[in-house]
N, C-alpha and C positions, 0 to 999 in steps of 0.2 A: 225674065221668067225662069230662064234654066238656073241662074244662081239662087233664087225660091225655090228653085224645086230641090237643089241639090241640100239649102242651109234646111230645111223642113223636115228632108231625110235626115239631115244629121241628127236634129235634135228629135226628132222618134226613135233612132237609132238610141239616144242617149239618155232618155227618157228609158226605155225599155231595158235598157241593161242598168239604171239606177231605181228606179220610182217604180217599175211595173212590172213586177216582179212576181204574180200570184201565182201562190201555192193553193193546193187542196189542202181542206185540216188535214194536220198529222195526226196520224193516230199513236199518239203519245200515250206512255201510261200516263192511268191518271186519269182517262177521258173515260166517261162514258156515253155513246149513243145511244139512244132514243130506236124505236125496233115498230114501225106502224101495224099497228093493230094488236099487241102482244105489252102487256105494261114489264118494266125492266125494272128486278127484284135486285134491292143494294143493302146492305146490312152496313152502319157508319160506327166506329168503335163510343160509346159516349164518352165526352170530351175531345175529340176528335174533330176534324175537318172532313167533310163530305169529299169524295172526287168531286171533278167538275165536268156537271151534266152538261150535255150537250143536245142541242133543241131542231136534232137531226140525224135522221140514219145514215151511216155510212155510206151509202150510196150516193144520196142528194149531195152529201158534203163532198165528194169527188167531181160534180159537176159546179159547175156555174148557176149562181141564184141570184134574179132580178129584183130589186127591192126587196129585202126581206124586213119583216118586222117579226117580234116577238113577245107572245102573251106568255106569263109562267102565273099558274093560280097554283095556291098550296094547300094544306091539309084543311085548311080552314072556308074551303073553296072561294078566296078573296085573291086578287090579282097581291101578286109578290113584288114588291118595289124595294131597292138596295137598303139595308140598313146595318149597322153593325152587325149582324148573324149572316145577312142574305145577302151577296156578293152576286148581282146581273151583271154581265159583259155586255156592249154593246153589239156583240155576234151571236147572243143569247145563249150564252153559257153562265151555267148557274152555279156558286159553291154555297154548302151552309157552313161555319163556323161554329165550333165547341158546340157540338152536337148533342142536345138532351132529349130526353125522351117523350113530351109536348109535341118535337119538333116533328116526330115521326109520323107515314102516310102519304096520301097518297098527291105526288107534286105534276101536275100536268102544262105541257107546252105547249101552244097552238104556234108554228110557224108559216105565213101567209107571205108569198110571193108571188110575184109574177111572172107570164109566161108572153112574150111579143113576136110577132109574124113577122118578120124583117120586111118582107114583099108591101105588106099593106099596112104596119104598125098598130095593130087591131092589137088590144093587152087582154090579158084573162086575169085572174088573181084564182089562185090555188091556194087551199089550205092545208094543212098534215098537223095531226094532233101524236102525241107523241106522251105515255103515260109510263110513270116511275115511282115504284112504290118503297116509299126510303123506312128502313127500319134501324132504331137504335139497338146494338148490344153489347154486351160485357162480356170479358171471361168468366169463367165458372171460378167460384170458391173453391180451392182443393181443400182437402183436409184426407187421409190417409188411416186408411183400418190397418193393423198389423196383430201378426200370429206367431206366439215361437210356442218351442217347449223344452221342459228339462227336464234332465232323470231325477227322482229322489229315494229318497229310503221309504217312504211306506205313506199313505194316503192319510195317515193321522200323525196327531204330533206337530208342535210350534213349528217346525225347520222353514215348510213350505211357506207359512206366514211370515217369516221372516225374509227367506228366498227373495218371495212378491215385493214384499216392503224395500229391500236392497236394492234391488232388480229398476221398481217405479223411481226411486230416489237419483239413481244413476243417469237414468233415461231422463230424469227433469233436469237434473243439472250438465246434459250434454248439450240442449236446447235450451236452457231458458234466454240467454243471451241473443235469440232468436223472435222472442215473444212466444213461443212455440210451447203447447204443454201437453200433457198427457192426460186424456178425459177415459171417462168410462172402463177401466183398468177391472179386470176378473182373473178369476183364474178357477180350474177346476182339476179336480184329480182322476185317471183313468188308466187302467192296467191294460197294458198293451203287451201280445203277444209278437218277443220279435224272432224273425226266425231262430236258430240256435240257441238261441239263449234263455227261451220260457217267460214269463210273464212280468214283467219291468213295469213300475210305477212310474207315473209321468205327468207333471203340469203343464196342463195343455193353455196358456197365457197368450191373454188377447187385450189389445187396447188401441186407442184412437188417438191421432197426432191430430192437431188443428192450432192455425196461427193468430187467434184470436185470447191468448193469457191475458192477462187483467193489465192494464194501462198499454196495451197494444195501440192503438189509437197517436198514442205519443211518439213513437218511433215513425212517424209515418213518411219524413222528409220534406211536409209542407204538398206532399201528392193530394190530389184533389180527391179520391176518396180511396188511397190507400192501396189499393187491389195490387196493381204491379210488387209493393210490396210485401204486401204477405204471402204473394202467389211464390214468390222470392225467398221470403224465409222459409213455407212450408218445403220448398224443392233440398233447400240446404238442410234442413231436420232430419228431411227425407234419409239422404243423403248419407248422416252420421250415425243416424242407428241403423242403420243396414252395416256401415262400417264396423261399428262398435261388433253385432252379430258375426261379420265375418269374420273378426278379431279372434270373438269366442271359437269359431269353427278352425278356424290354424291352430288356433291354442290346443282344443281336445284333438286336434289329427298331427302334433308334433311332437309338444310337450310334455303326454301322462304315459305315451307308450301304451303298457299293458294295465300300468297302475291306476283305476282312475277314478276319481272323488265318487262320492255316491251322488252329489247332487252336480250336473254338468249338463250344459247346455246342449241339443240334440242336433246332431249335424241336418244340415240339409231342411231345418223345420219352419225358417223362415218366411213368413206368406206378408203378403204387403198388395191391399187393392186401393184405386185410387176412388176418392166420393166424391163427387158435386155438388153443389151449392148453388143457387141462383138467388141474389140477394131480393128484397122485395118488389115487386113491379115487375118482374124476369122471370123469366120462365123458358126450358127445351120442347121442341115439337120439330120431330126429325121429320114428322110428312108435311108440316107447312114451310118450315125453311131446311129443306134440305141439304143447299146451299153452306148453311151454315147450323148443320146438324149437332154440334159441340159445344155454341153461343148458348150463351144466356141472352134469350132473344125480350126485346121489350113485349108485354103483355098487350094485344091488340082489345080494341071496343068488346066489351062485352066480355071480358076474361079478367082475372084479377088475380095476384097472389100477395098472399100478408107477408110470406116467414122466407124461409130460405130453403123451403123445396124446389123441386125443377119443372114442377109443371102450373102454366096458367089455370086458374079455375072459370068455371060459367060463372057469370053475374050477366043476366039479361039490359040490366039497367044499366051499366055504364057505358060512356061513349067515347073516354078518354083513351091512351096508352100509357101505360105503366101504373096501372091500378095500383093499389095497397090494400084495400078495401072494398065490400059490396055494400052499399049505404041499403 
């Protein structure tokens, strides 16, 4: 008997330091829990992989859980079973793969376990439902307003027209090897008093960078709808006509001295704000996703947008995410 008792200890002993070994889930990045009573708000990049939800709050996942099973129903309030997008774990951890915007709403876990009285093995079965509301978005489209101005000789007369015309020609062929172009280009003339010096004529030039020039589309690197890279070229566009400007500003504070052209760039005139974009189906709502107040967040049931403003519109009748249209 005492040799049983003694090989029995060994092999629990050996058992326990190899086979039986449990951890509480880590709380890895990556995870998200489940919050009872409160649904837990996740914004997924489209195309993108989901984190991986977890069909447990932090708490429960630190203890011990007897039998557990696990329901996941999805947007479409049908139980969710694996398939190439929807990846269940058999601890009921859930990831979606290449994340569109269909796919978004509302994903709910029922986890059911049990609960046993060691004393008299009487079992309970407990439930916790556990609600996650998954939304697709994308970065915003940049595209960039810009402001200069320049002194000229007098508010009439070709020069300024030429000036503009030089000025637009330069600035396209700084960018175009960018896809990057110059839209919306004006300019206006206004006599500004500067201190000491009396009343100085001035074109006050304004225009819009945007990465969208004509066969843009082509440049794309095989990316799946581009953004990374035009958000890339606009940054770099950005980039060189600010340079180009700061060029002009060393130039007039080294080069002219006291001499200085009649028509020249105005120190310090430089204004540059940045625009957003949200392509169609997307839309900003800083009080519904706070979270991610920047996103170009998918258009929920009953909201829709055609163009590439930022904000969802009413449409009572639809029921989808990422409208285009109000039928």
């Amino acid at each position: 008997v005492m040799r049983a008792w003694v090989l029995l200890s060994a092999v629990l002993w050996y058992l326990t330091r190899v086979g039986w070994q449990r951890n509480s889930e880590r709380t890895e990045k990556g995870f998200i829990y489940g919050n009872p009573g409160h649904p837990v708000k996740l914004y997924v990049k489209l195309h993108h992989n989901s984190p991986i939800l977890v069909c447990m709050d932090l708490k429960r996942a630190e203890k011990e859980t007897v039998d557990p099973t696990y329901l996941w129903v999805g947007p479409n309030e049908k139980p969710l079973t694996g398939n190439n997008k929807i990846n269940i774990t058999k601890t009921g951890k859930l990831m979606v793969k290449d994340f569109l915007e269909p796919l978004s709403g509302l994903y709910t876990c029922t986890l059911s376990y049990k609960t046993v009285k060691a004393e008299t093995q009487e079992e309970k079965v407990v439930k916790q439902r556990y609600d996650f509301m998954i939304f697709a978005y994308r970065e915003p489209d940049y595209s960039y307003q810009m402001a200069v101005r320049f002194t000229t000789k007098s508010c009439v007369g070709k020069y300024n027209d030429l000036l503009f015309r030089l000025l637009k020609k330069i600035l396209h062929n700084l960018i175009a090897d960018l896809s990057c172009h110059i839209v919306e280009p004006s300019y206006k003339c206004h006599f500004v008093k500067v201190p000491k010096h009396g009343l100085i004529p001035e074109l006050f030039i304004a225009f819009q960078v945007n990465p969208f020039a004509p066969g843009w589309k082509g440049k794309c690197n095989e990316s799946v709808d581009c953004q990374d890279n035009t958000n890339h070229n606009i940054l770099q566009a950005r980039n060189r006509i600010e340079e180009f400007f700061r060029s002009q500003a060393y130039i007039f504070n080294h080069d002219f001295n006291k001499t200085l052209p009649a028509m020249h760039f105005v120190d310090h005139s430089f204004q540059i704000v940045r625009i957003d974009s949200c392509r169609p189906g997307f839309g900003k709502n800083e009080g519904l996703h706070s979270n991610c107040a920047t996103c170009c967040v998918v258009c929920g049931p009953e909201t829709f947008s055609p163009d590439v403003d930022v904000t969802c519109q009413t449409c009572i009748s639809i029921q989808i995410y990422g409208a285009i249209s109000c039928p």
